[in-house]
Wavefront OBJ file of the C-alpha trace (Angstrom):
o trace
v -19.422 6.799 20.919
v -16.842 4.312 19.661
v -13.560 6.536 20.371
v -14.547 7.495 24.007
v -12.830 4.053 24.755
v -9.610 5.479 23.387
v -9.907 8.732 25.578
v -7.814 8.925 28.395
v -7.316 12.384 29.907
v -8.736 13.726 26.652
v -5.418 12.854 25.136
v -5.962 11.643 21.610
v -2.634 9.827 20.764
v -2.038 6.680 20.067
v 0.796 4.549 19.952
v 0.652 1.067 18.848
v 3.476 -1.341 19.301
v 3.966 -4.535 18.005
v 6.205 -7.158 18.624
v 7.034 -10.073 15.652
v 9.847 -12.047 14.253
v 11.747 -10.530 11.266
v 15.658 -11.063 12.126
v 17.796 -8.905 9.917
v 15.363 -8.921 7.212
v 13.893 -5.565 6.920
v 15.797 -2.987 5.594
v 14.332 0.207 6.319
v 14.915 1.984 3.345
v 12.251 -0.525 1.966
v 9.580 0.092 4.047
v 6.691 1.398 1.898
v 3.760 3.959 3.395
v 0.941 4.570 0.873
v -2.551 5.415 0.728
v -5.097 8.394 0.515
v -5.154 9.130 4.638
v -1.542 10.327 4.081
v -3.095 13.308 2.668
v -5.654 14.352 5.218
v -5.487 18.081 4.277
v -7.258 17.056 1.052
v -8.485 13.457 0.704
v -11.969 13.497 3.177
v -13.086 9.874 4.386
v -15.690 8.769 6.907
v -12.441 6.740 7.832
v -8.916 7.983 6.447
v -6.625 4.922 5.968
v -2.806 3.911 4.311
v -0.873 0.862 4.669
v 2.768 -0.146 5.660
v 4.626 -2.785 4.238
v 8.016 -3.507 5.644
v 8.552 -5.955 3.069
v 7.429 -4.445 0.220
v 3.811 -4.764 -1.875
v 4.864 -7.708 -3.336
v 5.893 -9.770 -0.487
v 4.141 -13.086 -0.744
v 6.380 -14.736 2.395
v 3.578 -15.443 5.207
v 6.104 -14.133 7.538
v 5.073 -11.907 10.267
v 7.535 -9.257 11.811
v 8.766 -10.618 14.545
v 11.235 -8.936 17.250
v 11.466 -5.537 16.033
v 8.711 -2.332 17.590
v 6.937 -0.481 14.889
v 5.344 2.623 16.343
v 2.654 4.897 14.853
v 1.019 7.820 16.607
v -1.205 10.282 15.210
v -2.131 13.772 17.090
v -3.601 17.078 16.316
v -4.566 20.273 18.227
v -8.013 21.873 17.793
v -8.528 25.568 17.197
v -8.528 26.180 20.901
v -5.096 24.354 21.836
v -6.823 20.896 23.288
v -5.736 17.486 21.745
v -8.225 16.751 18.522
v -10.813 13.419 19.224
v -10.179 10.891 17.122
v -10.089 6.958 16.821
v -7.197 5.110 15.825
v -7.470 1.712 14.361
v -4.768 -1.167 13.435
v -5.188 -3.910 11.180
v -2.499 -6.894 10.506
v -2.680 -8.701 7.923
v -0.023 -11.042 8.516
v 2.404 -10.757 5.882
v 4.629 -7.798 7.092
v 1.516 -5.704 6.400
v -0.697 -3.276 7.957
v -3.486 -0.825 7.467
v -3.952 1.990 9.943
v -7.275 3.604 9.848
v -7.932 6.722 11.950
v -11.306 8.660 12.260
v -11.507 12.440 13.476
v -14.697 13.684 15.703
v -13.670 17.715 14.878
v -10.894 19.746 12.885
v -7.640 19.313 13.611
v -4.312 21.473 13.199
v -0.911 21.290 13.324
v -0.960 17.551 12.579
v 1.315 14.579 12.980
v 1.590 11.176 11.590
v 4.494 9.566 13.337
v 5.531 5.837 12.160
v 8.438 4.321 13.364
v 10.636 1.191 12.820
v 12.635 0.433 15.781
v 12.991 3.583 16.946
v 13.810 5.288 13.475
v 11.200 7.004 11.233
v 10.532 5.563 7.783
v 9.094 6.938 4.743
v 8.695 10.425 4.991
v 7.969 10.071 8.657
v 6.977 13.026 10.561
v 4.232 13.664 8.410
v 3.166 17.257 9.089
v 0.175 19.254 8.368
v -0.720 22.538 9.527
v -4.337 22.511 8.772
v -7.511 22.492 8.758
v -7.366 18.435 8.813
v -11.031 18.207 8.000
v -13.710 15.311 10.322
v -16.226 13.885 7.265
v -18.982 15.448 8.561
v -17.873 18.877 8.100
v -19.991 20.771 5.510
v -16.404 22.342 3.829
v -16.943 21.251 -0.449
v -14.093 22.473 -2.397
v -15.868 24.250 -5.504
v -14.114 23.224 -8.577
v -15.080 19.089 -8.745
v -12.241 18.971 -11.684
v -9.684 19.745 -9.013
v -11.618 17.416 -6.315
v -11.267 14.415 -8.545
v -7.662 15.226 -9.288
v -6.900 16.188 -5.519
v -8.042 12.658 -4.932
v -6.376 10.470 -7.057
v -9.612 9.255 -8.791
v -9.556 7.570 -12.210
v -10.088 9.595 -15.708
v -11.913 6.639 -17.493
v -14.312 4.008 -15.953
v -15.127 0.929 -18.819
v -19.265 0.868 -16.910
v -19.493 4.275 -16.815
v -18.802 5.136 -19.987
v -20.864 2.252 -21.537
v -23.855 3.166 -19.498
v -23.345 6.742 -20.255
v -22.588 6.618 -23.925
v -26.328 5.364 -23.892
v -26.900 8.780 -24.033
v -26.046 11.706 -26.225
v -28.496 14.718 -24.570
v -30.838 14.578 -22.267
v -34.170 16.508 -21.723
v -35.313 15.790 -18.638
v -38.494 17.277 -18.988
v -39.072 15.345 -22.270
v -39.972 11.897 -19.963
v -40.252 13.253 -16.565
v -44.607 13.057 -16.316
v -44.601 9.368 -17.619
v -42.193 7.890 -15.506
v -43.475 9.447 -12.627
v -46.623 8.145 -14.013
v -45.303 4.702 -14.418
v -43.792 4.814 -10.689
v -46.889 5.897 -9.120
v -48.779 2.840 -10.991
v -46.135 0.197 -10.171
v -46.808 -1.837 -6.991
v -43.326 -3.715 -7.591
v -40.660 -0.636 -7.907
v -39.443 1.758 -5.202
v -38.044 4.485 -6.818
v -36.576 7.973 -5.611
v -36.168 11.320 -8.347
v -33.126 13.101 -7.137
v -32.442 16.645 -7.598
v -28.837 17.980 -6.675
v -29.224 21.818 -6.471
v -27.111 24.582 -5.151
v -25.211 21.756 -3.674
v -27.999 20.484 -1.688
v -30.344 17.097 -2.149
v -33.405 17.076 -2.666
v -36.101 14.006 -3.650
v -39.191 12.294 -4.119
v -39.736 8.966 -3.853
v -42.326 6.369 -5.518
v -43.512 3.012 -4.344
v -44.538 1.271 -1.421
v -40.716 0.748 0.277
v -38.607 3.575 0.083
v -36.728 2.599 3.030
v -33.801 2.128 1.112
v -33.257 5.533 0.188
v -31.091 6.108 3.196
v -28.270 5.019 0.978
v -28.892 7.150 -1.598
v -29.041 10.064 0.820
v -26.325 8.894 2.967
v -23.606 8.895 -0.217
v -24.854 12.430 -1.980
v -24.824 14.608 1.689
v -21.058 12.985 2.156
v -20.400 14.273 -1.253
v -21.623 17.851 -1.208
v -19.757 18.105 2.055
v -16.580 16.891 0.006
v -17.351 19.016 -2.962
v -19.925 21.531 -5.020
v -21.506 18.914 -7.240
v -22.798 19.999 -10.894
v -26.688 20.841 -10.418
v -28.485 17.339 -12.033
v -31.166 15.301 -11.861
v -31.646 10.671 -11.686
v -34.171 8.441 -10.912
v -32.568 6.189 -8.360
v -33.881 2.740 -8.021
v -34.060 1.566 -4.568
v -34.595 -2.117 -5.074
v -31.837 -4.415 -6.292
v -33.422 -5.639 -10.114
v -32.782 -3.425 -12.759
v -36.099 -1.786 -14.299
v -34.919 -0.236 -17.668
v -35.635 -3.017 -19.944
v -34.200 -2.795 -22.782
v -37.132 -3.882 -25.465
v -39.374 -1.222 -23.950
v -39.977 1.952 -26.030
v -40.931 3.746 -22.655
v -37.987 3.193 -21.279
v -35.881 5.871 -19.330
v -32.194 6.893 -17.947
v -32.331 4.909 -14.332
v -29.779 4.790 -11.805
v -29.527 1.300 -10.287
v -27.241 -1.126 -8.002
v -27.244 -3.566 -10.693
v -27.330 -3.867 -14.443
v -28.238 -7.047 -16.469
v -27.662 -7.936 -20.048
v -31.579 -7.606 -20.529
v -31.482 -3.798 -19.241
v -30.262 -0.277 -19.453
v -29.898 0.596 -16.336
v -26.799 2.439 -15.177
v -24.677 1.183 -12.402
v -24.015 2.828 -9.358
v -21.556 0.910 -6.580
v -23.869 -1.144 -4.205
v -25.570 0.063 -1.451
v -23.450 -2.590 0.443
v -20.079 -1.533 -0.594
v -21.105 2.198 -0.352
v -22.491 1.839 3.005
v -19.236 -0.288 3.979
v -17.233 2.988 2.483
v -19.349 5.500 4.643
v -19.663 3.668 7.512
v -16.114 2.047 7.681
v -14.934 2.591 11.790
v -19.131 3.383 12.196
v -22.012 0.651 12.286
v -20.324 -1.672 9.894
v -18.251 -4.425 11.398
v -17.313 -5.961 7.346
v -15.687 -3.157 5.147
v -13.310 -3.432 2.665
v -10.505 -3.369 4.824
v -11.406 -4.991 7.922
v -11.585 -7.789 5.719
v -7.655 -7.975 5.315
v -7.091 -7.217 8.595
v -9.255 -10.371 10.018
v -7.935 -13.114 8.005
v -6.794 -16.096 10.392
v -5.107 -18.488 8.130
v -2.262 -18.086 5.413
v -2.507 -19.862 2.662
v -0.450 -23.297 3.409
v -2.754 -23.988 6.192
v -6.289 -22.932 4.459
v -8.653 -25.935 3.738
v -8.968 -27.008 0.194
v -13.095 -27.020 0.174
v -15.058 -24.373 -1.314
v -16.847 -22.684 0.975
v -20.661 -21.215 0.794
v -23.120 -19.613 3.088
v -26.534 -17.685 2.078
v -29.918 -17.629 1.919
v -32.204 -19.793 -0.759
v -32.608 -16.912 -3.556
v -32.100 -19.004 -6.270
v -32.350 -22.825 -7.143
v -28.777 -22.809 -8.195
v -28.272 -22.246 -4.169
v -30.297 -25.442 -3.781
v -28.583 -27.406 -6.691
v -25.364 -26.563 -4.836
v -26.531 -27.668 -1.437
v -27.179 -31.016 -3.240
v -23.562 -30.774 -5.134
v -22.028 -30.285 -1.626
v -23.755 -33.218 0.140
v -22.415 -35.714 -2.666
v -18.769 -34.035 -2.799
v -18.702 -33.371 1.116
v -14.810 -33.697 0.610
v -14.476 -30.727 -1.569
v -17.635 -28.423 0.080
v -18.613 -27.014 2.815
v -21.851 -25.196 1.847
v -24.789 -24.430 3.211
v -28.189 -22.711 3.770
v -28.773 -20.201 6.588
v -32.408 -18.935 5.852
v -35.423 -20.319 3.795
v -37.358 -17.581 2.585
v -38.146 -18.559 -1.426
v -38.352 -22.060 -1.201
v -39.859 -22.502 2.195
v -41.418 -26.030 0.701
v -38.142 -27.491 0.189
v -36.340 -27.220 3.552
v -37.163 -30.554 4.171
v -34.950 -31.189 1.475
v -31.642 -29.420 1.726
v -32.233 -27.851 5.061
v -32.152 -27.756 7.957
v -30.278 -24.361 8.000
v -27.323 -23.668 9.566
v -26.181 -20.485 11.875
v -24.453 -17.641 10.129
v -20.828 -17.432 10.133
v -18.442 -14.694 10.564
v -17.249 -13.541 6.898
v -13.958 -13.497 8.118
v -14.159 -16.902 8.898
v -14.620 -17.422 5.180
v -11.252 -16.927 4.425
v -10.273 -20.057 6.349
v -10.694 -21.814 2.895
v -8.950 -21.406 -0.266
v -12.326 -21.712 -2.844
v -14.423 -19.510 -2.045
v -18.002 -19.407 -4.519
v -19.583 -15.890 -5.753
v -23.156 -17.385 -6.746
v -26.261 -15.163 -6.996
v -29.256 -14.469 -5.572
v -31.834 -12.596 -7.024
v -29.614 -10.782 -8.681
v -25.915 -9.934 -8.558
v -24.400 -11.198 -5.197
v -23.054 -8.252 -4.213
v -20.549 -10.236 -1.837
v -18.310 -10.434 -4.909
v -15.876 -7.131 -3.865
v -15.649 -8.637 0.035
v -14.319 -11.729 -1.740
v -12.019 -10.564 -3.728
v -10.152 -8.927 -1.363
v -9.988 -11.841 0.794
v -6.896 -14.140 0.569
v -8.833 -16.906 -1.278
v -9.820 -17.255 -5.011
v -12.959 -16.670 -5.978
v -15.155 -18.987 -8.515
v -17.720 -16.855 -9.868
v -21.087 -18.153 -11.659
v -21.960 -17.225 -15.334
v -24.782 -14.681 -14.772
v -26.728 -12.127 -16.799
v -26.122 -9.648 -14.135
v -23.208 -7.172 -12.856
v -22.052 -4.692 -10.649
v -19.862 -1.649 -11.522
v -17.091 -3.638 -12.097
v -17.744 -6.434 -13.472
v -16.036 -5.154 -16.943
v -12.657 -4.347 -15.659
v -12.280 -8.518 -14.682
v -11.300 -11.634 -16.658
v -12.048 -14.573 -16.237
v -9.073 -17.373 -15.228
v -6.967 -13.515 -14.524
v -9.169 -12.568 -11.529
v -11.271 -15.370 -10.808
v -12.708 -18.709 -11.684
v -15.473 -18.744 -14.533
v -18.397 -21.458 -13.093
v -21.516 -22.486 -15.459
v -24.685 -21.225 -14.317
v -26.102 -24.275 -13.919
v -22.424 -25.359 -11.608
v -22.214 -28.741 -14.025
v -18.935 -27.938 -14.155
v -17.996 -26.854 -10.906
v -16.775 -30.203 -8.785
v -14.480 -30.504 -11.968
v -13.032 -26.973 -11.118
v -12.434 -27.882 -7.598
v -10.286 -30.273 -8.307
v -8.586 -29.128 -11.022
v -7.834 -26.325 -8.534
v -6.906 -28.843 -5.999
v -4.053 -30.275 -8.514
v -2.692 -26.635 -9.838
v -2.669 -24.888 -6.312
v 0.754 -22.432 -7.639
v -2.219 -20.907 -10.303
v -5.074 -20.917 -7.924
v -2.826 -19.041 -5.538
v -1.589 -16.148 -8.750
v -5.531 -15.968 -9.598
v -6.184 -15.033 -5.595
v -3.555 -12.575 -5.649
v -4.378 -10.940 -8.829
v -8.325 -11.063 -7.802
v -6.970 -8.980 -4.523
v -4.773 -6.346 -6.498
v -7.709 -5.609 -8.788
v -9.989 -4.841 -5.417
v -7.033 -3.067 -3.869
v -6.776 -0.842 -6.214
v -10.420 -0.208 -7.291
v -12.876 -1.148 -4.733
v -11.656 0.130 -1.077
v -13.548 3.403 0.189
v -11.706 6.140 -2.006
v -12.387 4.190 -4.783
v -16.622 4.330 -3.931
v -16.334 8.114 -3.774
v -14.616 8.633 -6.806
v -16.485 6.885 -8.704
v -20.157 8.736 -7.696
v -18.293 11.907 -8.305
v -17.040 11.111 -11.471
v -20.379 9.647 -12.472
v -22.706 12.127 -11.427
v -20.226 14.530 -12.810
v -20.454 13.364 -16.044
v -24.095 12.955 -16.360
v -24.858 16.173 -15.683
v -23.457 17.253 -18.806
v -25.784 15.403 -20.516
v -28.609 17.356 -19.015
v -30.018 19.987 -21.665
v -33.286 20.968 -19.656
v -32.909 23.027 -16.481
v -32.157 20.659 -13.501
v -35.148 22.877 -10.591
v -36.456 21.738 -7.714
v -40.209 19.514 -8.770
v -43.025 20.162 -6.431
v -43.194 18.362 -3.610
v -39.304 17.723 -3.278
v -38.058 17.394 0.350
v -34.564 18.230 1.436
v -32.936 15.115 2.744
v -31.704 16.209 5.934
v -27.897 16.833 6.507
v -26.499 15.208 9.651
v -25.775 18.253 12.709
v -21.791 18.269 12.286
v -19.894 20.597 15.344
v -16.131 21.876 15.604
v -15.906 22.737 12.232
v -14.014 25.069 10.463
v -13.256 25.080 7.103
v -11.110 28.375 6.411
v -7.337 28.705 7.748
v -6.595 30.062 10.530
v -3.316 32.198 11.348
v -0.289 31.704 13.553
v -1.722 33.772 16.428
v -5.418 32.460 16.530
v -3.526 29.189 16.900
l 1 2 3 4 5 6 7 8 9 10 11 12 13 14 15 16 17 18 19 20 21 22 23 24 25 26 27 28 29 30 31 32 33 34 35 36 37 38 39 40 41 42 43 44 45 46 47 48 49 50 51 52 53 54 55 56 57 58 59 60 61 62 63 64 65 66 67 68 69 70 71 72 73 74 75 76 77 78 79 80 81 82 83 84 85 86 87 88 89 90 91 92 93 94 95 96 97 98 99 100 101 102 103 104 105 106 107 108 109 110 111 112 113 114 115 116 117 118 119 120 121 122 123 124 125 126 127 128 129 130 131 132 133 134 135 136 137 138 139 140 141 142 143 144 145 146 147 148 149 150 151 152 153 154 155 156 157 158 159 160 161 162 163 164 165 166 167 168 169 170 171 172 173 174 175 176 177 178 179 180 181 182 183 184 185 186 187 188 189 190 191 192 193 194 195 196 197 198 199 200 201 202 203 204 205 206 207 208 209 210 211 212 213 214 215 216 217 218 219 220 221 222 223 224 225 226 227 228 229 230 231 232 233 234 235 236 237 238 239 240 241 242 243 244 245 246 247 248 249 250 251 252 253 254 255 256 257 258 259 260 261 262 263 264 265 266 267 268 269 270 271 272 273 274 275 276 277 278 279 280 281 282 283 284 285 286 287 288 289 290 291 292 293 294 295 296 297 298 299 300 301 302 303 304 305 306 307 308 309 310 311 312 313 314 315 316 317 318 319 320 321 322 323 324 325 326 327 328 329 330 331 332 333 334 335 336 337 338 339 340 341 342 343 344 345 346 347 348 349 350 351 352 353 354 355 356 357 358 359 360 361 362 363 364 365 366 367 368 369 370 371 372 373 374 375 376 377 378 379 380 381 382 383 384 385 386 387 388 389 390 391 392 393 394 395 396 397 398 399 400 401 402 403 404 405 406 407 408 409 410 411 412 413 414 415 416 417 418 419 420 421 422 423 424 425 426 427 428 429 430 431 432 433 434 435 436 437 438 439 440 441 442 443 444 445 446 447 448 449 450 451 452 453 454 455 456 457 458 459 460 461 462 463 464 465 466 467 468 469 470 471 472 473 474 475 476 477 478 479 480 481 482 483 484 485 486 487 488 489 490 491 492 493 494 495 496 497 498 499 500
């Protein structure tokens, strides 16, 4: 594994020092520490994580700290006195920022999180906590979910969730169970799991000829009941990326989905792609939410004034911008990097070009949110970028698509882009309102979208609809448990002073 690299004599502290330019500048009184892994004891991530500005949130300077040594360590003992595993992490995002992840491998006690500015602490530096600091994969749910949400700082109201939701005064479970498992089983287009949460443990079927997907589904409800004892309630969870639920047909039925659309009444769960980025965030995934701020090259003065594309052809506005691009080559760089859908046309606006590193992205100030088959669900990776985001009129959405405004958080585009060389350079001429639009794009995913965000709001969700439920939420026949992940060093009670 990953943190074996950070091992040395099984001593699992780090200290990271870094060396910038900052003069007399920072005061340290200023210095701000925030975010949810400064409560380890009782906010539980895959990968805990706060940030540290030394200029404050607001700072907008582009100057990096220069001169000065800023120290963090983090260390913990395990129940048998050796130094806890885990795997530090530093990201810099060039403006006097930082976010410092950290992921543990077992329980931890008597735990330190030591940040220092030249020697000094700041903040509340030591951070102390006597324990049990908690790894993810410990099975150790906290019973009352009221409490849960409240321990971790999630939101009371959500505009999707209670649109979707209001949908719905009572449900009966039973009432449409046999024909939309009857639907399912005749559909050759939908993959579809039914979900039962019971006792705190997850249990499904699944309809349709790929169900490979489901993965996500399982991966996010096991993190959960490790996190928490869930309500006992039933979904069906779509696995494919349209929504199904349309909303002129009388057989309709309550579907959980990745995306809604105008047309349906599906309701909206966080992507599979920004879920998976949340559970997998210092594991498989290499672009999360907050790697993203950590890998961005270029400040703003020295980003290139194109807009910037790259994707696959999965809809003909991808091919009408392709053609855009080639007559406006001095405000685009876009272009194609598979043909799958319009394999006839690559004559045309191919050939395709290699993939590029998201992060290199960034290295432009327009960047384009267009979709595919549905929703790109790109949008929340852009957003948090340091660019500004022109986003195309569409009949679909993601979770959050409510809480935005257009010309607040991004750039409205036609569907059909007629309008969108016009944007560009009416960008190019107003850069100061470009650059408050990028900003204020950024604060909304900041505060909404990172990884504590994504659990709160399946909690909250799934919280909620099962009050809906009027029939008995049991286990159908046939259900399989999906499989909890083997998790070792745990333990989830206190210990005393001696057994320490």
């Amino acid at each position: 594994m990953f943190f074996y690299k950070f091992q040395v004599n099984l001593i699992i502290l780090f200290t990271i020092i870094f060396s910038y330019t900052c003069g007399n500048e920072i005061n340290i009184e200023n210095i701000e520490v925030i975010g949810p892994g400064l409560k380890p004891d009782i906010i539980v991530m895959p990968a805990r994580y706060f940030y540290i500005y030394f200029r404050g949130r607001n700072y907008d300077g582009g100057k990096s700290i220069d001169k000065g040594d800023f120290e963090v360590k983090i260390t913990g003992n395990t129940k048998d006195g050796r130094n806890c595993q885990l795997w530090p992490n530093i990201l810099n995002r060039s403006d006097s920022s930082f976010i410092v992840r950290y992921k543990l491998y077992e329980t931890c006690f008597n735990f330190y999180i030591i940040i220092k500015y030249q020697t000094k602490h700041v903040a509340k530096s030591p951070y102390f906590f006597k324990g049990p600091i908690q790894p993810d994969d410990c099975y150790c749910p906290q019973k009352d979910i009221d409490k849960w949400l409240e321990d971790y700082e999630c939101n009371k109201n959500y505009n999707q969730l209670q649109t979707d939701l209001n949908k719905y005064t009572k449900v009966d479970f039973d009432s449409f169970y046999g024909r939309a498992v009857e639907r399912l089983n005749n559909s050759k287009q939908s993959s579809v799991c039914n979900y039962v949460v019971k006792s705190n443990k997850v249990y499904r079927n699944c309809y349709g000829q790929h169900t490979g997907f489901k993965m996500f589904m399982d991966a996010i409800l096991i993190s959960l009941t490790r996190k928490v004892v869930l309500p006992d309630f039933e979904i069906f969870s779509n696995l494919g990326d349209w929504p199904l639920m349309d909303k002129e047909n009388k057989d309709s039925f309550p579907m959980f989905s990745w995306c809604g659309s105008k047309d349906t009444l599906d309701i909206v769960m966080p992507t599979y792609d920004l879920t998976e980025a949340s559970l997998q965030c210092l594991g498989r995934v290499s672009l999360d939410m907050l790697s993203v701020q950590g890998n961005i090259e270029k400040k703003w003065s020295e980003k290139a004034e194109k807009c910037f594309w790259r994707g696959r052809d999965s809809s003909p506005e991808r091919l009408s911008l392709i053609g855009i691009a080639r007559q406006h080559p001095d405000l685009f760089n876009a272009s194609l990097t598979n043909f799958f859908f319009y394999r006839d046309k690559e004559h045309i606006y191919g050939p395709k070009t290699d993939h590029v590193s998201f992060f290199k992205f960034f290295d432009y100030k327009y960047q384009l949110n267009l979709d595919g088959t549905v929703a790109a669900y790109r949008f929340p990776f852009l957003l948090i970028g340091d660019s500004v985001v022109f986003k195309q009129d569409s009949p679909y959405y993601e979770h959050f698509y409510s809480d935005l405004t257009p010309w607040v958080h991004y750039i409205p585009v036609k569907r059909d882009l007629s309008n969108l060389v016009q944007l560009i350079k009416w960008a190019k001429r107003n850069d100061d309102k470009i650059r408050e639009i990028s900003k204020a794009g950024h604060a909304y995913a900041e505060n909404n979208l990172l990884p504590q965000h994504v659990f709160c709001y399946h909690a909250t969700l799934f919280n909620e609809w099962s009050k809906k439920l009027i029939s008995s939420v049991r286990i159908r026949e046939g259900m399989e448990l999906a499989e909890e992940p083997e998790s070792k060093g745990c333990y989830c009670e206190n210990v005393s002073k001696d057994e320490l």
